[in-house]
N, C-alpha and C positions, 0 to 999 in steps of 0.2 A: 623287517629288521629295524630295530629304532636303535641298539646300541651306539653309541659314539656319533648320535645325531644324523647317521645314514636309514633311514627305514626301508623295508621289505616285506613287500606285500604278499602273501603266500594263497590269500584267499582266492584269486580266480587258478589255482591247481588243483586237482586232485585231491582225494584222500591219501591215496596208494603215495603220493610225490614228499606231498608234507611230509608223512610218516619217513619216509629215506631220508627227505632232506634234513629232519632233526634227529634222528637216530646218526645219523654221520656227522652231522656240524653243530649241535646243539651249542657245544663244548667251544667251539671257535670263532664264534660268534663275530666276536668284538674283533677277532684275528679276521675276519671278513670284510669286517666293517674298517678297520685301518688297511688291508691291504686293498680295498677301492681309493680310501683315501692318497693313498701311497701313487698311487699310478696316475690319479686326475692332478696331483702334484707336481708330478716329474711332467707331467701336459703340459701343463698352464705355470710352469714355473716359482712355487709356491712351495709354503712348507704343510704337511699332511694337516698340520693344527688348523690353520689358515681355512683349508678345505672343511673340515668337518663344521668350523663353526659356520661357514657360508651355508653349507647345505641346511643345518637348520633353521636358518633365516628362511630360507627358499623355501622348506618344506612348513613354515607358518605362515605362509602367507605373503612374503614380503618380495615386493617387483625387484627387478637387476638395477633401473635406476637409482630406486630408494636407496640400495644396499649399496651403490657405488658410490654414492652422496652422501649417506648420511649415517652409514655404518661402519665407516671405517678404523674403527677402534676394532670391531669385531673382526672385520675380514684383514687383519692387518694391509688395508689400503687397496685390494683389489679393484685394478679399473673394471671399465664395462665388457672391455674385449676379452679380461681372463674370467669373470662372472658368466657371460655368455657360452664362452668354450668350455667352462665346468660343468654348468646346465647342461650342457648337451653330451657331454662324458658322462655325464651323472646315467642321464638317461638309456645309454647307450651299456653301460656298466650294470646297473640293475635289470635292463632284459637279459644280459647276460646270465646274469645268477638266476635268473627266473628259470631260464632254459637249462641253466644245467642244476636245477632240484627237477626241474621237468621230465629229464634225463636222467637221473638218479634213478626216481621214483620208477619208472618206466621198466628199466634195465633191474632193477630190486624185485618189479612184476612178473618178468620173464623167469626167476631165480635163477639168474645167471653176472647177478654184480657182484664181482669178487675184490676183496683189499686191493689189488694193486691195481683192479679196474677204476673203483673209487676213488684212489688216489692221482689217478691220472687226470680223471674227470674231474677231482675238485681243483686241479696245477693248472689246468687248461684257460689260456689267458687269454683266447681270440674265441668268437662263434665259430669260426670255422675250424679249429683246432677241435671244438666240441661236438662238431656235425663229424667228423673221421671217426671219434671213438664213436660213437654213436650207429654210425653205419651197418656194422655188421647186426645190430639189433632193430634196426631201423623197419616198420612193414615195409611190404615189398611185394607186388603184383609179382606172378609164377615167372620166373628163370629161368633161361636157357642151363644154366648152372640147379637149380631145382628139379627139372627133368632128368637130367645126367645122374645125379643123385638117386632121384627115385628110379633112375633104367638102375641102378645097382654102380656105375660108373666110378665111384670116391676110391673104392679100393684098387683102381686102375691105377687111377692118379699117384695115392701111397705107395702101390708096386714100383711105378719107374723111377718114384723120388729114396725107394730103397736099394735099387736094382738099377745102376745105369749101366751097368755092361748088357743088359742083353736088349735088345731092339723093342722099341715099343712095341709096335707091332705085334711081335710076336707075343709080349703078356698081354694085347688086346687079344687076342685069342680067345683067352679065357675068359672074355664078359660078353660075348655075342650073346645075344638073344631075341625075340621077336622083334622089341624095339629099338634093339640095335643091332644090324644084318650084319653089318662089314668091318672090322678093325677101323676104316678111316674113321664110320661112324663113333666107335667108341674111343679114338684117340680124340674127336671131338667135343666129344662131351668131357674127357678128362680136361680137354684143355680149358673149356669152359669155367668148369668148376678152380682150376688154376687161376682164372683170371677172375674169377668175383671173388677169392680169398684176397690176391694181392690189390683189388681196388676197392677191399675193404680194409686193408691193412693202413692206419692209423700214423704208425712212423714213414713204413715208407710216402705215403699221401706227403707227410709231414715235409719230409727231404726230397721229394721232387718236386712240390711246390716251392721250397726254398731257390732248389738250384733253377727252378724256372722263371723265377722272380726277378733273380736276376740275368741270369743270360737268354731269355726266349726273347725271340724279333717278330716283331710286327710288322707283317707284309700286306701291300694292297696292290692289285693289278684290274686295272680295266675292263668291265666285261666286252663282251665282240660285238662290238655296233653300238656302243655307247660313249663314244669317242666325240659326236659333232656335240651332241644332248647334254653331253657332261664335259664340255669347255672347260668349264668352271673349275673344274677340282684337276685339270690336266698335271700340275703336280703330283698327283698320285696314282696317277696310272700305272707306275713302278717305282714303289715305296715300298722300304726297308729301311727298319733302325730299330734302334733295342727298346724294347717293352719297358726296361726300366725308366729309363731318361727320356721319351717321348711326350713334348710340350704340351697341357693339356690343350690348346689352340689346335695344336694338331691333331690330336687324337680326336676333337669334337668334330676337325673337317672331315678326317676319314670315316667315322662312324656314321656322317651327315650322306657322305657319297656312299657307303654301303646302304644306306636306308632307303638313297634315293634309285637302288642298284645300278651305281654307275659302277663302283669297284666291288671286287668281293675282298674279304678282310680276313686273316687267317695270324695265329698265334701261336710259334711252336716253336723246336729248337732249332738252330743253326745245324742242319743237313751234316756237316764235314766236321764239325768240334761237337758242338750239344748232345745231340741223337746219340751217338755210340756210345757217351758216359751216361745218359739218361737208363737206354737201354742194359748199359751195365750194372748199373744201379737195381734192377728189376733183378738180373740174375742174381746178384750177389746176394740179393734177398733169399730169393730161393735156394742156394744154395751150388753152384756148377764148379766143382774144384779142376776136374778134368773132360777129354775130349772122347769117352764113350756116348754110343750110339744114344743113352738116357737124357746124358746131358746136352748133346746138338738137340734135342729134342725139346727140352726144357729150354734151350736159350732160343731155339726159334719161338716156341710159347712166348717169352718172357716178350719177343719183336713185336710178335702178334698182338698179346695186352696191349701194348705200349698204344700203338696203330691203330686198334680198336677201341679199346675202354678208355684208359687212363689218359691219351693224350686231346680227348673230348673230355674227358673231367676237367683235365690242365687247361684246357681252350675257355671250357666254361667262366671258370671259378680266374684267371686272368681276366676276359673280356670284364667278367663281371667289377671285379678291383679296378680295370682302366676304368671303366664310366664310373663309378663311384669316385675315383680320382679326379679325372677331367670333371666332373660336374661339380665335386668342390669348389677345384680352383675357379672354375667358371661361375660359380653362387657368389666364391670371397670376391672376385673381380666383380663381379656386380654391385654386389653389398658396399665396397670401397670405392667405387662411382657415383653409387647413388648416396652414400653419405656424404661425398667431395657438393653434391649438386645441393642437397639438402639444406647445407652449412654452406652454400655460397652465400658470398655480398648481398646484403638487400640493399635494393638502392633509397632504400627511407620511403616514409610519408609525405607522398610529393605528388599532387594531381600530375596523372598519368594518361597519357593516349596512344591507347594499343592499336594495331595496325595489323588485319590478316589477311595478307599480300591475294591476289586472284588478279586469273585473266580474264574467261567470257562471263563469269560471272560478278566481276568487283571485287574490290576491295571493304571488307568491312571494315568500322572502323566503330570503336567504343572508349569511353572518356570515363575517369574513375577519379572519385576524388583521393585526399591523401588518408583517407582510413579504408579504400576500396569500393566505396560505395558508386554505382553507376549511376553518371550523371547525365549523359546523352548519349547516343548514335546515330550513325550514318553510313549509305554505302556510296560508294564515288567509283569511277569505270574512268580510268586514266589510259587504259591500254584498248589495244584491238579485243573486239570489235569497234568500241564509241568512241574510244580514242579522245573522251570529253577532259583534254588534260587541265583546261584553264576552269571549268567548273570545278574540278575534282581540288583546284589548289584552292578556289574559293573556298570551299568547302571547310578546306582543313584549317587557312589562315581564321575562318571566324571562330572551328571550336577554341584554337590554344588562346587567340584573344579572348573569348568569352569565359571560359574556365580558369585561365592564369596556367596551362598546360608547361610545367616541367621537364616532362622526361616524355617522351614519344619510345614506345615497344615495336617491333618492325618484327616479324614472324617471319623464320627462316626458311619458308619454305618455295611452294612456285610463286616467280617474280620480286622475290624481296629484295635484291640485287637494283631493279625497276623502281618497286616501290622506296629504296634508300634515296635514290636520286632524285625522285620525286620529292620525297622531304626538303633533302636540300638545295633544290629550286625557293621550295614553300620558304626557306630557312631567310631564306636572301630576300623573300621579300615584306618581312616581318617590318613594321614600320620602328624608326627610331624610338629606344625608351619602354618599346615592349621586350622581356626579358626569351631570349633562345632558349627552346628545349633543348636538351641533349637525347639525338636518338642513337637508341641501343640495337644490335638485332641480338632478338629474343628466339631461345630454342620453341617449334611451335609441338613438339613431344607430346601428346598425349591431352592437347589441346581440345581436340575431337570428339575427345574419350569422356571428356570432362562434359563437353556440351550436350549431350547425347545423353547423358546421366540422370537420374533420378533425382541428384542432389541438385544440380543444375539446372533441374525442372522446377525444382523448389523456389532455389534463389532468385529465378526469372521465370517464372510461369510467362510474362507477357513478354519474354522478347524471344525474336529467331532464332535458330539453334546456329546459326551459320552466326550471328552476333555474339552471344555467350563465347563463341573461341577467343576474341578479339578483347572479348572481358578478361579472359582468361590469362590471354601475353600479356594484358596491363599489369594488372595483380601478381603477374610470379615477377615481374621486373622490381616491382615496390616489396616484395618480401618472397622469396621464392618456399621458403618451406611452407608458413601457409597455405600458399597455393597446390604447392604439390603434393601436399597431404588428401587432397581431394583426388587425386588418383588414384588408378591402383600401379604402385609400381612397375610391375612388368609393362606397361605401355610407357613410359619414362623411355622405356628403350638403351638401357648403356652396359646391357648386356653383353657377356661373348657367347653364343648359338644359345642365349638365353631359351627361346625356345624347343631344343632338344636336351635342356639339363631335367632332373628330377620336378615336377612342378611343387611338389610338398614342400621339400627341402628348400624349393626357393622362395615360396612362399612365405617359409617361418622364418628366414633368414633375412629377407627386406622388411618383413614386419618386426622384425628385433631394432634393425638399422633405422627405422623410420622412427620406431619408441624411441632409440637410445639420443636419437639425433633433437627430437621435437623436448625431451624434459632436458637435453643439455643447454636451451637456450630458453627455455619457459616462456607460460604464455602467462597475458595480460585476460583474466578470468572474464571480465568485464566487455569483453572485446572477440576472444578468440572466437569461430565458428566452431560448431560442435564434431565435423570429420578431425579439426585440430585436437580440440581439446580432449575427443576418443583417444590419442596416444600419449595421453598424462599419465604417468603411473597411479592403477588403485581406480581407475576412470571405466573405458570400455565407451564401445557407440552407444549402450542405455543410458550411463550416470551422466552421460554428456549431454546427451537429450533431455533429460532429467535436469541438466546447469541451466540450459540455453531456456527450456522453457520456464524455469523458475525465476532465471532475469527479464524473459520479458514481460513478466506478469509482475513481479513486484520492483523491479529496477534493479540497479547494477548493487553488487554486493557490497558492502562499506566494510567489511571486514573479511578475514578468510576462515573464521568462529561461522561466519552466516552461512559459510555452503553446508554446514551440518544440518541446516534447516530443509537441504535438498532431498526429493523422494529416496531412499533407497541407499543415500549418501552416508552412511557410518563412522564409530569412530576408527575403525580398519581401513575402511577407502579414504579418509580423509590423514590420519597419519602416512598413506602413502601418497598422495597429491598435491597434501599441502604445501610443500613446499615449493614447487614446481610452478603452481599457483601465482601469479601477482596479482597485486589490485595495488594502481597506483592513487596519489590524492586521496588515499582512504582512513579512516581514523586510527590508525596505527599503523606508524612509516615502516614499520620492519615488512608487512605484509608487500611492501613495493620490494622487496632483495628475495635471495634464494635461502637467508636461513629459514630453516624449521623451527614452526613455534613452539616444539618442541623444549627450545634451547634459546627462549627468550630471554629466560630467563640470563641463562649465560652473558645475552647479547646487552643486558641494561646493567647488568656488572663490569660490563669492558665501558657504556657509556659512562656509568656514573665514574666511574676512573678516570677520565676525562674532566669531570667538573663541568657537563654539557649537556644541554636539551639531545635527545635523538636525533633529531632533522638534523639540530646544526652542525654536530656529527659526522652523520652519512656522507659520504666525498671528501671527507676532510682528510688526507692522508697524512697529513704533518702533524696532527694532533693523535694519530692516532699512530705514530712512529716510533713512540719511544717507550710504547706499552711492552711488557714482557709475556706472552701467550700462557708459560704455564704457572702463573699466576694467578687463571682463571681456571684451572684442569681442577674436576672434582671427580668424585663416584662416577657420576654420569654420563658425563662428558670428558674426552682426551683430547689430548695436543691435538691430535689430526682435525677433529671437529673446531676446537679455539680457533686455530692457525686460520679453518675456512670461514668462519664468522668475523676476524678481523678483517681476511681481504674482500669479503663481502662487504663490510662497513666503510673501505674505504673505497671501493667501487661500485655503489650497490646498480643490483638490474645488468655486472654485465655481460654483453652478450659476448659470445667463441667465438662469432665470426667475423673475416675480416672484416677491412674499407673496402667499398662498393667501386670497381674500376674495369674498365670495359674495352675491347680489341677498338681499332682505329683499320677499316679495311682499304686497300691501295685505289686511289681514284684508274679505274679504267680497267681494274682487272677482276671482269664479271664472269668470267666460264674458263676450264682446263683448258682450253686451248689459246688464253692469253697466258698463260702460264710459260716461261725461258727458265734453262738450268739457268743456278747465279741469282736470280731475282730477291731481294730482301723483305719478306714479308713480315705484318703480325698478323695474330691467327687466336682465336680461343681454342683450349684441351677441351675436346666433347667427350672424351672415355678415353682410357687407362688400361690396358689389357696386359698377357703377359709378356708379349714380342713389342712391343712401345706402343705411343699415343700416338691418338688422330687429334688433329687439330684441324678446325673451320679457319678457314685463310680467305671465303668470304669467294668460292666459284665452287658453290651448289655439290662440290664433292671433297670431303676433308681427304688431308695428307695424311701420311703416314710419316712417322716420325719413329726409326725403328731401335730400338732397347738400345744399340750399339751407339748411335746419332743421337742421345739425347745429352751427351756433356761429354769434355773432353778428360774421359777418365772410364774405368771401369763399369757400369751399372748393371746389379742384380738383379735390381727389381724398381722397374719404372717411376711407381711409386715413389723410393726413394726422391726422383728426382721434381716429379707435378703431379697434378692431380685435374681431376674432371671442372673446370671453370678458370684454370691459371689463362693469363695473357701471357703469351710467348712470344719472342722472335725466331722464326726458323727462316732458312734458305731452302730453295728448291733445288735437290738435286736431280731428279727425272721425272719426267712428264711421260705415259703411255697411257695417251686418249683415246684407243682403240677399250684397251682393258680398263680404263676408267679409274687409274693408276697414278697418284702423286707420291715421291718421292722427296723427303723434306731432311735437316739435319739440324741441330741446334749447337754442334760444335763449330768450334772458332779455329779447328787446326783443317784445313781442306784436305791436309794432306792425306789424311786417313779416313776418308769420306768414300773412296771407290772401297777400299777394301773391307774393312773391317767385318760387315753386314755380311756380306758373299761367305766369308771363311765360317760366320755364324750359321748360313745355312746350309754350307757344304760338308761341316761338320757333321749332319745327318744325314742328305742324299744331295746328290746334285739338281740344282733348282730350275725352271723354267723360267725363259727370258721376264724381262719387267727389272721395275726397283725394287732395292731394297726392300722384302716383304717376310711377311710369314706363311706366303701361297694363299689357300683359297680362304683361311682367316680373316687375311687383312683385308681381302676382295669383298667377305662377306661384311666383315664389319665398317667398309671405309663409304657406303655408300649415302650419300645424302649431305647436304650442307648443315652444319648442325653448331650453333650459337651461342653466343653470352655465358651464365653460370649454367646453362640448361644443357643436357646433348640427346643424342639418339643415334643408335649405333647401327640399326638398321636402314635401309631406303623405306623410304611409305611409296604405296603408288601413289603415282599423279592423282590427285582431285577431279572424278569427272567432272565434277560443275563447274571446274575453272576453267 
């Protein structure tokens, strides 16, 4: 379909489908193509015009960034977050329509698609709405309802649905035959054939899945003798709440404990309210006005369906909506963590010495200058076994003297508690006139992952892979996206049961967040490493390989014209990167900002209006104060683009993220068990989920800081209130170091600190002792000390070698 800038691929169907699907829609085409438009609208909050002309951006060629950046005359202004969520309706909407010409064509084969079947079929606004009409035509391995059929059986069933005064029974009489000996038999098979019409039946599916949707409860009960094994999830050993309103936090713990078969999990209606109208629901289909012998007969059928068929359909097509639910929210909760860590503070270009805490085996220790580059190592053994604490301070005082060391990274994992203190021994004995580092503790997330890597082998062929971690906390301190683009996100860790969500879905959804994050703050071409410069829009890990090695072979780029020079590099891949691009000190200062050279032109129209070289320009904001934007709007260019080319000119290169500022942790309080309600800490946000944030308070196991405790007022959504790298102040309100349990609050009214949390959890089931929690959620995500703009929501195991 290309009408109205939507297209529609029809080539991988059939002959037989095509042919239906344009003999039915030929005519309505563009009626097809607005009414997608119409519904990704009402999504993404947009008007249908808006949609169409994005999609044809999208379907040329053109990234989410580019088009969020530099298209916005087109998309009337669309950010990244409504671009992404179009993209993926889009996608979601055209297999639609694939399936139902598939479905057309199919049901057209059978010559049994009739007007008002097509019509159904073409109305049909969800897949699963289209899987019901589809059903009764659907292949299908031989039936219990099949055999009933072929024993002669159907006309049974017609008799007692015409005939309820007289006893089944007795007109089962009349279809006995070899294959069926006994009236029960053939009341059997009638019933049979009863229940695959109504669980092929379309409306009714339609309206029991409605009323199921909303009123069915989700229950999980303990299996027998899984009570010591499955501690962990004792919350749900008798759990009930409604299918509709169940947090996806929750939903991902119970499905975690069905998996591990500690509970079994069961979806259906409320026993005393649901079931009797469900079930009545079924007759009224069928048809039961009164209380002859046909009709008890037909309404115990209709029980039986229910029990048998249809309430396993319902069980399915639920379970199935909860995990696609719960794995959303649990992808968005990721995606909005890992973008918070992405877009934390870099603490600048400032010789850095990272610090990766150990016991039997040391501390390593790696020195970086301020564009990253490694300038020494060392390993030092402060703790038991060697206990060589006065070498190990040697050690340290000659690197920061000999390198001019700034900022020391302390890795938050075993020992850094040890190794903080250690520093600040070192700190106090730094001779007068030499300048103090300031040490940070750095999240050590994914550290491992990195040193153990290919790319990591690259960068260091000749040093230890046990060093490369310690390179690693230097570097994410001095610029964290950088760094963490050498990852692969899911080892970041600030997932919620990240590893039981969809892996695809989460896949393309951190890699959306990591593009969208890496071209909102651009890289220095000249400079970036080629895993960065792979998520520049128009780029990919070849054309980046393809950057990296054409700078080191003929030097750093002096224009952003010269990367056209690069293999493979186009002018398509380059109108989508160049902008994104800098190269600072280079023969034309525009190439240091984010406008596209596209709209240079534009940008020496606003200079010359000025009466001003460019350079001297660029920063000047008072000079460029009293310019009028659409002044400069032509053909090509509108307000929206003007408006970002002046504040580009008067700020150029700047970056989204904040000032670089870092938790301050309480001298003396190293493990849970120095922890007192009442105590006043600060603490960094390591992750953001949907029941509140955990916060590193700096004893090896973050708080919990629950939705209710995070201000004194209402919160919906955590979010609203911090995000994954804020510096907090919380109070502690319970400590349970049995279950590895902190309880934290960040309101200022005490008064409402025992309650609030409880009434939040007992609104769904009554809870198991502890604090304030979200049960085995908050259990699974609070374990591990986790740091600075970095977190990890998982525990790692201990490090043998330490």
């Amino acid at each position: 379909m290309s009408d109205g800038g939507l297209k529609f691929d029809l080539a991988c169907l059939g002959g037989s489908a095509i042919t239906a699907f344009y003999h039915l829609w030929e005519p309505t085409m563009t009626d097809v193509a607005n009414r997608i438009a119409h519904r990704i609208a009402k999504d993404i909050d947009a008007r249908p015009e808006q949609v169409l002309a994005t999609v044809t951006l999208l379907d040329g060629g053109d990234t989410v960034p580019f088009v969020a950046r530099y298209r916005k005359e087109v998309t009337g202004g669309l950010d990244d977050a409504q671009l992404r969520l179009l993209a993926e309706r889009l996608g979601y909407l055209r297999e639609l329509e694939k399936r139902r010409a598939s479905i057309l064509g199919e049901i057209q084969t059978q010559g049994k698609l009739t007007d008002a079947l097509a019509r159904a079929i073409t109305a049909a606004d969800t897949k699963a709405v289209l899987e019901d009409l589809y059903l009764p035509f659907k292949p299908k391995r031989r039936t219990k309802a099949m055999i009933a059929r072929e024993n002669g059986l159907e006309p049974l069933l017609r008799a007692i649905l015409a005939d309820r005064a007289t006893e089944p029974a007795a007109l089962a009489k009349r279809h006995l035959s070899e294959a069926v000996p006994t009236e029960k038999d053939a009341l059997n098979g009638a019933r049979d054939i009863l229940a695959e019409e109504l669980g092929e039946n379309a409306s009714l599916l339609g309206r029991l899945r409605q009323v199921m949707q909303q009123e069915a409860l989700i229950t999980a009960r303990v299996n027998k003798g899984k009570e010591d094994v499955g501690a962990k999830f004792s919350d749900y050993f008798a759990h009930r709440e409604k299918w509709a309103t169940i947090p996806s936090h929750r939903a991902l713990a119970i499905l975690r404990a069905a998996k591990e078969d500690i509970v079994t999990v069961d979806i259906g209606p409320d026993e005393d309210t649901t079931l009797p109208r469900v079930i009545g629901m079924i007759a009224a289909e069928i048809g039961i006005p009164g209380q002859g012998p046909g009709d008890r007969w037909l309404h115990d059928a209709a029980a039986w369906t229910w029990r048998i068929k249809l309430s396993l359909s319902m069980f399915v097509d639920l379970m199935t909506e909860l995990r696609r639910r719960a794995h959303a929210t649990a992808i968005e909760v990721f995606a909005r963590n890992l973008r918070d860590l992405l877009l934390a503070a870099p603490a600048g270009a400032r010789a850095t010495l990272g610090l990766d805490p150990g016991i039997r085996t040391g501390c390593k220790i790696a020195v970086v200058d301020e564009t990253g580059k490694l300038l020494d190592t060392a390993t030092i053994y402060p703790f038991q076994p060697r206990n060589d604490l006065r070498g190990s301070e040697e050690t340290l005082l000659h690197m920061i003297r000999k390198h001019g060391v700034a900022l020391i990274a302390i890795g938050n994992g075993t020992a850094s508690r040890e190794s903080e203190r250690l520093i600040a021994d070192v700190l106090k004995r730094l001779p007068a006139g030499v300048a103090r580092p300031t040490p940070v503790i750095v999240s050590e997330a994914g550290a491992s992952v990195y040193s153990a890597s290919e790319l990591a082998s690259q960068e260091f062929p000749d040093v230890d892979v046990s060093i490369r971690g310690a390179v690693s906390i230097a570097r994410r301190l001095q610029d964290p996206l950088a760094e963490l683009v050498k990852i692969e996100p899911q080892a970041i860790g600030v997932g919620q049961y990240q590893h039981d969500v969809d892996q695809r879905h989460l896949a393309l959804s951190l890699a959306a967040v990591v593009e969208d994050a890496v071209n909102a703050v651009g890289v220095d071409v000249n400079m970036a490493s080629a895993p960065l410069l792979s998520h520049i829009a128009g780029l990919g890990p070849s054309l980046a390989q393809n950057i990296v090695a054409y700078r080191d072979e003929n030097g750093a780029f002096p224009t952003r014209k010269a990367l056209l020079k690069v293999a493979g590099l186009g002018p398509k891949a380059f109108q989508q990167c160049a902008g994104f691009l800098r190269i600072t000190d280079g023969k034309e200062p525009l190439d240091a900002s984010s406008v596209h050279p596209e709209a240079y032109g534009v940008a020496r129209k606003i200079v010359q209006a000025c009466g001003r070289d460019v350079r001297a320009i660029m920063g000047d904001s008072a000079a460029l104060a009293g310019l009028n934007a659409e002044q400069f709007v032509d053909d090509s260019f509108g307000l929206p683009t003007v408006r970002d080319i002046l504040a580009e000119l008067e700020k150029p290169g700047r970056d989204p993220r904040p000032a670089f500022k870092t938790a301050s942790f309480a001298e003396g309080i190293d493990s849970i068990t120095d922890l007192k309600p009442g105590m006043s800490l600060e603490g960094t946000v390591t992750n953001v989920a949907a029941f509140g944030a955990f916060v590193d308070i700096g004893v090896h196991q973050d708080g919990l800081v629950h939705v209710s405790q995070l201000a004194d007022r209402f919160v919906k959504d955590p979010h609203e209130v911090v995000k994954a790298g804020d510096v907090v102040r919380v109070r502690v309100t319970e400590v349970d170091v049995p279950r590895k349990r902190i309880g934290l609050t960040m309101r200022k009214d005490n008064s409402q600190e025992k309650s609030q949390a409880p009434r939040h959890a007992e609104k769904h089931k009554p809870r198991g002792k502890g604090p304030a929690s979200a049960g085995p959620a908050a259990s699974a995500q609070s374990h591990g000390a986790l740091g600075s703009a970095l977190a990890q929501a998982l525990k790692r195991p201990a490090d043998p070698k330490r």
